[in-house]
C-alpha positions as CSV (number, residue, x, y, z in Angstrom):
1,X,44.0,2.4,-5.7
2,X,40.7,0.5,-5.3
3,X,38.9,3.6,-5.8
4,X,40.7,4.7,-9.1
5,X,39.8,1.9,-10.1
6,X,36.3,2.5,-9.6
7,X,36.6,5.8,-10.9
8,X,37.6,4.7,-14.2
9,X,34.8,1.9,-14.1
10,X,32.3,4.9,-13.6
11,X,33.5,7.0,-16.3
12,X,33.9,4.2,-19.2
13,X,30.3,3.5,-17.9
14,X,29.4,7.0,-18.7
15,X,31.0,7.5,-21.5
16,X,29.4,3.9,-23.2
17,X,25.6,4.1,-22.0
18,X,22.6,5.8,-23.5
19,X,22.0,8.9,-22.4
20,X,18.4,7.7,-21.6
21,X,19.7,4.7,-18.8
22,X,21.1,7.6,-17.1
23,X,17.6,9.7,-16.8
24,X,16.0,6.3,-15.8
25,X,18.8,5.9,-13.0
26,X,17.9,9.6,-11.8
27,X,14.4,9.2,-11.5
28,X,14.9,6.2,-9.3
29,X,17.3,7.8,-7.0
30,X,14.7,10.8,-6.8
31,X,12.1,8.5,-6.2
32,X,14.4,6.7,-3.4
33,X,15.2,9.4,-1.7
34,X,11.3,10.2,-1.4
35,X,10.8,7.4,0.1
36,X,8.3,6.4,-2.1
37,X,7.1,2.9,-3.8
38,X,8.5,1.6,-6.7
39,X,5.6,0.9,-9.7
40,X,7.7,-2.1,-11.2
41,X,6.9,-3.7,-8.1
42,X,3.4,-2.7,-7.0
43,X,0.9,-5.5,-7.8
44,X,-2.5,-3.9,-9.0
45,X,-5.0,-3.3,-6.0
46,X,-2.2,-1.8,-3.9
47,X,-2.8,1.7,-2.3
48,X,0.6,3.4,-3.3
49,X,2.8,6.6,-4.1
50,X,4.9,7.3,-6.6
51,X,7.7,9.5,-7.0
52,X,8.6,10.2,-11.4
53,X,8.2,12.2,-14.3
54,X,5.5,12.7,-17.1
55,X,6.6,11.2,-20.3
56,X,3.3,12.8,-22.7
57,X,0.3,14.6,-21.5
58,X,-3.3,14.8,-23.1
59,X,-5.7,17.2,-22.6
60,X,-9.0,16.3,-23.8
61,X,-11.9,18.3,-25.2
62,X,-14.8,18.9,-22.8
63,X,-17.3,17.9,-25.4
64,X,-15.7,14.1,-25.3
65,X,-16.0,14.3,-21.5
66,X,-13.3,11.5,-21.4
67,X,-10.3,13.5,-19.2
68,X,-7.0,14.5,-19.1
69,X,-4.7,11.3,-19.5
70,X,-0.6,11.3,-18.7
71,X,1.9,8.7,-18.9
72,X,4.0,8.6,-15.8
73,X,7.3,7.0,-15.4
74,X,9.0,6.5,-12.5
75,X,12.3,4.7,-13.7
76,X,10.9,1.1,-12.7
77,X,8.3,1.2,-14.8
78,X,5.2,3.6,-16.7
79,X,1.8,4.4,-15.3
80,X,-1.3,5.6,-17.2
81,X,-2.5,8.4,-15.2
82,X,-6.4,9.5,-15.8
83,X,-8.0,12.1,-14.3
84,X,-11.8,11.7,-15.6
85,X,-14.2,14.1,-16.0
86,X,-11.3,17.2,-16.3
87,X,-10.4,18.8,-19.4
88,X,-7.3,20.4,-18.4
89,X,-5.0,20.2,-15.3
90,X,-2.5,23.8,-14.5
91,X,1.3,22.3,-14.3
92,X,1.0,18.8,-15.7
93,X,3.2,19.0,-18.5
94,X,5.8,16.7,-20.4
95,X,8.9,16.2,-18.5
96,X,7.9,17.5,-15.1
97,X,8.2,15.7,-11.9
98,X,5.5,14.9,-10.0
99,X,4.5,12.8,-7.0
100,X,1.3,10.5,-7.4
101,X,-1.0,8.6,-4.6
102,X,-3.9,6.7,-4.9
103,X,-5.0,2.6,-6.0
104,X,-3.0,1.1,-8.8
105,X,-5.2,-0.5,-11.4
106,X,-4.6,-2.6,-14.9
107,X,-5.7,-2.4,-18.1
108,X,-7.2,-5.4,-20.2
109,X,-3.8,-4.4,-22.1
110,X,-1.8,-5.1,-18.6
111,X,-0.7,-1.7,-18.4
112,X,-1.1,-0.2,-14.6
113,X,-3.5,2.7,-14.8
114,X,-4.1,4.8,-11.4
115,X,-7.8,6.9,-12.0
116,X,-8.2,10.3,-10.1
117,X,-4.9,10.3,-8.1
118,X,-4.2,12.6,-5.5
119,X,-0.9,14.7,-7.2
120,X,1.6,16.8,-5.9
121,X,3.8,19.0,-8.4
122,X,7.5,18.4,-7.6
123,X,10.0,21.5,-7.6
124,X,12.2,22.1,-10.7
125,X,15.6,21.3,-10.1
């Protein structure tokens, strides 16, 4: 009985959230399974890897010598992502998955920021 109960719990939950809760609660699971760190509660300075999903993607031109800048999101919490001195990066695109290492930084805005991580492109499910 208990897990009827729980059943119907789970489905008037499913029924009632946003659609968006859900793709935060996958990307946390992903990200769990992984084993990797959770960005909501990495403290700037820390040497971490994270497990998420690009959210935009900006490819800059070479002329502005700036880089190519993402915003990662990992269900906990978003990154900026800057890779300095490229102009375009093969496979980082909006909505893919992708696994991130390397120092966590902040902004003067307090955003974190991570500069030149090491990345690993995540398979398609």
């Amino acid at each position: 009985m208990a897990s009827a109960t729980q059943y119907f719990k789970q489905l008037a939950r499913k029924l009632t959230a946003d659609p968006s809760e859900f793709d935060d609660e996958e990307i946390r699971e992903e990200a769990r399974a992984l084993g990797a760190d959770r960005a909501g509660e990495c403290s700037p300075g820390a040497l971490v890897t994270l497990v998420g999903e690009l959210r935009s993607v900006s490819n800059c031109p070479k002329s502005l010598n700036v880089g190519v800048h993402a915003e990662f999101f990992d269900g906990t919490d978003t990154v900026s992502l800057v890779w300095i001195g490229r102009t375009r990066i093969p496979g980082l695109e909006v909505g893919r998955s992708i696994s991130v290492k390397g120092r966590l930084g902040c902004k003067e805005s307090g955003r974190k920021v991570m500069y030149n991580p090491y990345y690993e492109l995540l398979e398609e499910a």
